[in-house]
N, CA, C and O atoms as a DFTB+ gen file, in Angstrom:
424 C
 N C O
     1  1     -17.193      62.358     -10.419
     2  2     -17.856      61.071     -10.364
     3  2     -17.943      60.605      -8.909
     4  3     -16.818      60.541      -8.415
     5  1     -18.877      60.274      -8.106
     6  2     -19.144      59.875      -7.123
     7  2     -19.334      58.559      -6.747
     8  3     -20.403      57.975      -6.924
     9  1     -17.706      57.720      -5.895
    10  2     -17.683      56.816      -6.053
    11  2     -18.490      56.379      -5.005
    12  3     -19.294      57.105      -4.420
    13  1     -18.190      54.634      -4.641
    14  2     -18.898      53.538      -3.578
    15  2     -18.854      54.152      -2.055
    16  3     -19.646      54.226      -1.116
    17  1     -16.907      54.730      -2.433
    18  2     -16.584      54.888      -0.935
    19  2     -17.196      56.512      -0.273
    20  3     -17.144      56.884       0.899
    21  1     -17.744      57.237      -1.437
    22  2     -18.449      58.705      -1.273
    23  2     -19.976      58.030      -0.751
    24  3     -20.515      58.651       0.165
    25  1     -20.525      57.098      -1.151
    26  2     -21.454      56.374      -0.863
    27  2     -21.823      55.875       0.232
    28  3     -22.986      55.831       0.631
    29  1     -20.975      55.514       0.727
    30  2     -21.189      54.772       2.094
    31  2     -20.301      55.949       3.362
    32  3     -20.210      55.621       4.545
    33  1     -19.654      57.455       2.757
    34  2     -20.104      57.872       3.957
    35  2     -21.002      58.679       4.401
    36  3     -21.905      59.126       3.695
    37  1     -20.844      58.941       5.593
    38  2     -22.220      60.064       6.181
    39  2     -21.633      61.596       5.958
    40  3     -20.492      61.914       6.294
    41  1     -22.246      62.176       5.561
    42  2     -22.214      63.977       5.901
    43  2     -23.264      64.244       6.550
    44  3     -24.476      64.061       6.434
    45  1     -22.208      64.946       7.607
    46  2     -23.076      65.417       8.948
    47  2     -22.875      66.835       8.944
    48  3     -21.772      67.339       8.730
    49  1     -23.908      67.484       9.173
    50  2     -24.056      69.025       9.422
    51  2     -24.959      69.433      10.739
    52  3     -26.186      69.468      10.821
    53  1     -24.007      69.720      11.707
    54  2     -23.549      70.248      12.937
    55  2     -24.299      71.498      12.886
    56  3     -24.103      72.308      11.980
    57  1     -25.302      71.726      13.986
    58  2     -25.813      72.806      14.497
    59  2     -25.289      72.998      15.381
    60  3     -25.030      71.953      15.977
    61  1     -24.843      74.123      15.998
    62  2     -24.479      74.543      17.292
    63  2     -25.694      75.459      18.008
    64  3     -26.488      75.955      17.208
    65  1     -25.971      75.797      19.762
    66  2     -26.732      75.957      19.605
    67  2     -27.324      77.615      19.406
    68  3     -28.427      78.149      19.520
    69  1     -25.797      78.127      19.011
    70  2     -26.383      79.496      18.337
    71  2     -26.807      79.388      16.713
    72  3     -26.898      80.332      15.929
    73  1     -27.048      77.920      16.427
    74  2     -27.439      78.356      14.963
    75  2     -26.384      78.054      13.946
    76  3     -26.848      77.783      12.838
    77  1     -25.520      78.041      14.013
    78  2     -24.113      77.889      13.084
    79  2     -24.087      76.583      12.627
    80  3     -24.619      75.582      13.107
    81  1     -23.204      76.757      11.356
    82  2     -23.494      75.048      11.198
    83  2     -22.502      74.952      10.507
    84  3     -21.810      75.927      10.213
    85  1     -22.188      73.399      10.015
    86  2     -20.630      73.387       9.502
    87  2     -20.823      71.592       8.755
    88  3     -21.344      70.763       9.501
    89  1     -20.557      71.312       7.888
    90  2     -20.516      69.890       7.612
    91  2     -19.322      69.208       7.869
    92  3     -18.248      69.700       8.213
    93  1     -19.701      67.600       7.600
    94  2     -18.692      67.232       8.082
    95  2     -18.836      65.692       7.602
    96  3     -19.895      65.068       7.533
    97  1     -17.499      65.202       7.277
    98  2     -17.681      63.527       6.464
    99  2     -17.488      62.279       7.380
   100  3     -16.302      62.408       7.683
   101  1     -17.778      61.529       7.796
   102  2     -17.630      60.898       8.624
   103  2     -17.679      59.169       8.118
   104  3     -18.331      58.894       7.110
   105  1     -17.057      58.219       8.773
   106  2     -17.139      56.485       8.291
   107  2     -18.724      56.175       8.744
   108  3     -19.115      57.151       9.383
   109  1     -19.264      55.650       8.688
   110  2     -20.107      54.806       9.827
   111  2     -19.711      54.500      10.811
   112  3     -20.303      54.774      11.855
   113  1     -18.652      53.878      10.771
   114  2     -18.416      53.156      12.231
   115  2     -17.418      53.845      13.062
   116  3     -16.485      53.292      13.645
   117  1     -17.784      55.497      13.068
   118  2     -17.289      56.139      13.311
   119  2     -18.105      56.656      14.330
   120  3     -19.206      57.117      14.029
   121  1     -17.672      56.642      15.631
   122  2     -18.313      56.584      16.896
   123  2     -18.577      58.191      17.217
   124  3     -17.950      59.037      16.580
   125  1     -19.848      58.691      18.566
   126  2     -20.159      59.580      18.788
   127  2     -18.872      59.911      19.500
   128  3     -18.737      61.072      19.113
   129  1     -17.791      59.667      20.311
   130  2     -16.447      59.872      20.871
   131  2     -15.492      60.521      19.630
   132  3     -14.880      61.571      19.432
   133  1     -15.768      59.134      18.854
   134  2     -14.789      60.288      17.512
   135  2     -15.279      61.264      16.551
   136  3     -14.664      61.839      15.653
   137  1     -16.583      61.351      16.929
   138  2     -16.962      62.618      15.981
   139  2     -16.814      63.770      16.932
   140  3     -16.496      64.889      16.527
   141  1     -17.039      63.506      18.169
   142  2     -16.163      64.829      19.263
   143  2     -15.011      65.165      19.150
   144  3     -14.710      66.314      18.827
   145  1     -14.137      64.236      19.392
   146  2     -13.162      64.200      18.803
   147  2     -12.697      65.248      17.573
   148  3     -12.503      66.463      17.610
   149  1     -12.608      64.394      16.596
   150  2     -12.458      65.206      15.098
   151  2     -13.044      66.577      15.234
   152  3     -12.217      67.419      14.884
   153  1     -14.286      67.144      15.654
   154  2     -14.938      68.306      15.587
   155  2     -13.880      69.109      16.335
   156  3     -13.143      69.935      15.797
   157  1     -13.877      68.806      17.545
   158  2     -13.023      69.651      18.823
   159  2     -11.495      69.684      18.434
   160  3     -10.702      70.516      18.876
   161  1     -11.248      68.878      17.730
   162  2      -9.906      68.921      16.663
   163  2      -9.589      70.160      15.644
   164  3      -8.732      71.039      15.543
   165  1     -10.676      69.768      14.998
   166  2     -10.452      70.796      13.492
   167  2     -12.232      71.949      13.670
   168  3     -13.158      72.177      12.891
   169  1     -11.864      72.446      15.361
   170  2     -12.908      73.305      15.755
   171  2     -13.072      74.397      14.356
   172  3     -11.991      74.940      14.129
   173  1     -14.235      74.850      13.337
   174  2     -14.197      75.129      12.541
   175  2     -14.136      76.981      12.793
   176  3     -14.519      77.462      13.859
   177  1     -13.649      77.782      11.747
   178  2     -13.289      79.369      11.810
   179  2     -13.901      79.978      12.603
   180  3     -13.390      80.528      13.579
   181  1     -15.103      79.986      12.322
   182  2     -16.370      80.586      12.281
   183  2     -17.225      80.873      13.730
   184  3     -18.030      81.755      14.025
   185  1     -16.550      79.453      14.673
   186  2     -17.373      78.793      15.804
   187  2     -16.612      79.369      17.150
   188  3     -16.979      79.146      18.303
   189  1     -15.520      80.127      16.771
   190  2     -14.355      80.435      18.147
   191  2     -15.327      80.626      19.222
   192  3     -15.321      79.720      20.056
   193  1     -16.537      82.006      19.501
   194  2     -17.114      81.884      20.441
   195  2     -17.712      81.042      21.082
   196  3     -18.092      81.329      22.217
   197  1     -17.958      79.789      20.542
   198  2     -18.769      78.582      21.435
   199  2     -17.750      77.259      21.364
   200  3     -18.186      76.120      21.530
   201  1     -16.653      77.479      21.156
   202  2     -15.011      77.060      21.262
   203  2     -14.997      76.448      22.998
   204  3     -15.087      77.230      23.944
   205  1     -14.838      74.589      23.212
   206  2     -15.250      74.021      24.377
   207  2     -13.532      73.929      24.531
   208  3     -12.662      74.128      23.683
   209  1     -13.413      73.489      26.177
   210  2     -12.615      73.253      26.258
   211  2     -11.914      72.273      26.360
   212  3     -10.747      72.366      26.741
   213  1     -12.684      70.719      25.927
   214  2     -12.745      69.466      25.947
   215  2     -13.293      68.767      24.910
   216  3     -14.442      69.205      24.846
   217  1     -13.131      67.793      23.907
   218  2     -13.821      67.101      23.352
   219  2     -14.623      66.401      24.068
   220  3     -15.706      66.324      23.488
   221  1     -14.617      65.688      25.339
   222  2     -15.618      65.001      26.217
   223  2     -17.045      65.806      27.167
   224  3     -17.969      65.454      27.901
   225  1     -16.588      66.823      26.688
   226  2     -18.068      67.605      27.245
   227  2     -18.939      67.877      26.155
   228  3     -20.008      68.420      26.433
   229  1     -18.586      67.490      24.466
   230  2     -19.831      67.656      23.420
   231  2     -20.623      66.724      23.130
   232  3     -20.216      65.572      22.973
   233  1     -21.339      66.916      23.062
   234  2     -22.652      65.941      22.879
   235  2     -23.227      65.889      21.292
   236  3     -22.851      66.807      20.562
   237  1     -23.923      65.089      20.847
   238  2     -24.221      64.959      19.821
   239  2     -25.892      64.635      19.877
   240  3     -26.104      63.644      20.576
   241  1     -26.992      65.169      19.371
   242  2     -28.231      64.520      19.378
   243  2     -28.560      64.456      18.289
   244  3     -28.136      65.262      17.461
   245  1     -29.082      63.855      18.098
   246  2     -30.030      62.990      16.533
   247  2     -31.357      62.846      16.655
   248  3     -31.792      61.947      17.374
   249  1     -31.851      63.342      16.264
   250  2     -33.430      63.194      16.127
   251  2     -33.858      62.513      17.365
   252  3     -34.182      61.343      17.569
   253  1     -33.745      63.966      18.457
   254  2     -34.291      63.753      19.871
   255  2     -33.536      63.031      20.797
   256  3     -33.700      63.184      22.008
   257  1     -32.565      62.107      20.230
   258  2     -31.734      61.120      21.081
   259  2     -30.326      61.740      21.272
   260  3     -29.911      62.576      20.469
   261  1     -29.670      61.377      22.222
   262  2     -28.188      61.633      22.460
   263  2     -27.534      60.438      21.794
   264  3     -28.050      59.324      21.700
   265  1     -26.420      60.770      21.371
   266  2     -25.896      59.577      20.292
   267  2     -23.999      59.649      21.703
   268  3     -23.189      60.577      21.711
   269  1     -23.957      58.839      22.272
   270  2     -22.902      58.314      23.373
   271  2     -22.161      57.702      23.019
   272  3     -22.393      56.781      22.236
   273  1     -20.878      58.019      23.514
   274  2     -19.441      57.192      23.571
   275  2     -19.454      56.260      22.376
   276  3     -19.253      56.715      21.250
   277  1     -19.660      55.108      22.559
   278  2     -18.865      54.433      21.520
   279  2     -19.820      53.804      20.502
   280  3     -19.570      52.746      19.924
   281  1     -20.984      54.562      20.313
   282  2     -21.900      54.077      19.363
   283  2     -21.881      54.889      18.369
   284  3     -21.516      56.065      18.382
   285  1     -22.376      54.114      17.266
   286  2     -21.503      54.165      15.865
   287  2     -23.129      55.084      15.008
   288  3     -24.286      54.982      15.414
   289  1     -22.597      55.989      13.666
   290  2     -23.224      56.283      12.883
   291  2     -23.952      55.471      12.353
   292  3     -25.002      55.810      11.807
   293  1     -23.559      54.314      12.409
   294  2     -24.271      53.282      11.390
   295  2     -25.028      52.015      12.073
   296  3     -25.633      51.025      11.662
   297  1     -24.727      52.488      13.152
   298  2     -26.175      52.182      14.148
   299  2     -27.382      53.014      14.265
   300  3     -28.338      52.812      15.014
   301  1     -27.268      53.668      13.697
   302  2     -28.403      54.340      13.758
   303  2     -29.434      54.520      12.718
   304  3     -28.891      54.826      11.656
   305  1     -31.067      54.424      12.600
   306  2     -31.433      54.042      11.686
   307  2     -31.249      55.049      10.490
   308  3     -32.186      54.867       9.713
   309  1     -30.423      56.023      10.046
   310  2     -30.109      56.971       8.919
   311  2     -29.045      56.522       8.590
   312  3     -28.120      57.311       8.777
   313  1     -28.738      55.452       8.119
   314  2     -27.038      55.229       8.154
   315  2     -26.384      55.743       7.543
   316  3     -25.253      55.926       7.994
   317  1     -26.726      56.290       6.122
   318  2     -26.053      56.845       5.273
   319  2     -26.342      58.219       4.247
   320  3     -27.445      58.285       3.705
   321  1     -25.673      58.937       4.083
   322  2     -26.867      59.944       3.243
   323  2     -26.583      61.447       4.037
   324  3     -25.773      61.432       4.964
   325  1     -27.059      62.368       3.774
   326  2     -26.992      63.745       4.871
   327  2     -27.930      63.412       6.107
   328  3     -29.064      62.947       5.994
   329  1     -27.229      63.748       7.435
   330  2     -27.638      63.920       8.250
   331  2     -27.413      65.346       8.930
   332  3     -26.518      66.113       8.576
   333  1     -28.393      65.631      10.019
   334  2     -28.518      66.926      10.764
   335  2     -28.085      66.653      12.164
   336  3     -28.757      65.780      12.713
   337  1     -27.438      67.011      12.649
   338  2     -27.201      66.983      14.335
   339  2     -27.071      67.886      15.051
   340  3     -26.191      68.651      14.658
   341  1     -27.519      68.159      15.899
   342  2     -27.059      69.352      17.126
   343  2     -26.082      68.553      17.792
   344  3     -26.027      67.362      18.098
   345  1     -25.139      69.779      17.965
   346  2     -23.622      69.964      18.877
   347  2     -23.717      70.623      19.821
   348  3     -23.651      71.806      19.489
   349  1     -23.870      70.469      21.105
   350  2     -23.918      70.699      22.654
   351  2     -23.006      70.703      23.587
   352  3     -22.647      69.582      23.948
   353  1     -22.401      71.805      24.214
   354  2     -21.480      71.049      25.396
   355  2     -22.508      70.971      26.388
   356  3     -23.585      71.559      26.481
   357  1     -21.894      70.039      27.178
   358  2     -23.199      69.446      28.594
   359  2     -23.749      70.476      29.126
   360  3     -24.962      70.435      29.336
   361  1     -23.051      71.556      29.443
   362  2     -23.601      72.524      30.559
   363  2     -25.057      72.910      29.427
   364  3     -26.202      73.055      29.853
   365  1     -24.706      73.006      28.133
   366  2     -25.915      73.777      27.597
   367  2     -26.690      72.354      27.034
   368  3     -27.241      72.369      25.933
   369  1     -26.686      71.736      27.465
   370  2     -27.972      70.617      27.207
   371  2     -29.488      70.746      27.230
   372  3     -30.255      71.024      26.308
   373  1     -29.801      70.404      28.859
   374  2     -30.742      70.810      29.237
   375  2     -31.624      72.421      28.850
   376  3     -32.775      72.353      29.281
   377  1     -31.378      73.537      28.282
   378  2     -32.269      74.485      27.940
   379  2     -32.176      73.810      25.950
   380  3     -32.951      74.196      25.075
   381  1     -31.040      72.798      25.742
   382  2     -32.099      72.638      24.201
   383  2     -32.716      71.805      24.455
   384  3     -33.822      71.996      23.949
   385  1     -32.682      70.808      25.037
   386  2     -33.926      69.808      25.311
   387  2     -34.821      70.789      25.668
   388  3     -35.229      70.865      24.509
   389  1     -35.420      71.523      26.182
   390  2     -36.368      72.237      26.327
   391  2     -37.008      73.266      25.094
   392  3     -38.187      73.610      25.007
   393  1     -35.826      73.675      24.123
   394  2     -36.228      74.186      23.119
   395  2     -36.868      72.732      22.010
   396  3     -37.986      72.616      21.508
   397  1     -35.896      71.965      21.935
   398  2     -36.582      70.721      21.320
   399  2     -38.331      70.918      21.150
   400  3     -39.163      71.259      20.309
   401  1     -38.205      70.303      23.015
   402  2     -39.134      69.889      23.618
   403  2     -40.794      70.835      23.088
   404  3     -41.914      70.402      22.817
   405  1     -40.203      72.290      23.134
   406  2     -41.342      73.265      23.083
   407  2     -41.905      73.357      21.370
   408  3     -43.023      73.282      20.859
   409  1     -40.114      73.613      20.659
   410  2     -40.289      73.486      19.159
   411  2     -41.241      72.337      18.561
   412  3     -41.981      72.624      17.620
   413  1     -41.227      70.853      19.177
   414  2     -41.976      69.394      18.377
   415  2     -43.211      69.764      19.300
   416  3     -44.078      69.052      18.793
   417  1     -43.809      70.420      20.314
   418  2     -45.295      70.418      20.820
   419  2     -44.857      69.278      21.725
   420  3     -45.931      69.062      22.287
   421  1     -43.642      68.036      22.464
   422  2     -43.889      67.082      23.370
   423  2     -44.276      67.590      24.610
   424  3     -44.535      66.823      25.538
């Protein structure tokens, strides 16, 4: 049975940018810091090769945007429900913005 509190959170499923992916449950007001956090925490089996050495060098983007420090899931206009995100450490940013970029035609 799927209660209120299954309701109001987010599942997020994490692309990395070889492709891998991994879900993940999150509050709303559960900030882009602590979803680095938690991820770089409970780094999942599967992911050892792209294994950072910092929670503060992953990045999070959302539909084209970088989602930063202390702004919340539920600021954002998907608040609730499955979401998709790419997982980035900084150094590899810039060539997915460019895959983005080439993939949407901007």
């Amino acid at each position: 049975m799927t209660t209120q509190r299954d309701l109001d959170m987010v599942h997020l499923r994490l692309i990395l940018v070889s492709g891998k992916t991994q879900d993940f449950t999150f509050s709303p007001n559960d900030s882009a810091t602590d979803i680095a956090k938690h991820v770089f925490d409970n780094w999942p089996a599967g992911w050892e090769e792209e294994r950072v050495s910092s929670p503060s060098i992953l990045r999070l983007i959302f539909q084209g945007r970088f989602l930063h420090g202390n702004v919340t899931l539920g600021a954002q206009p998907q608040s609730f429900g499955c979401w998709v995100c790419r997982l980035a450490p900084v150094e590899r940013v810039m060539p997915i913005l460019k895959l983005l970029i080439n993939n949407n035609g901007l």
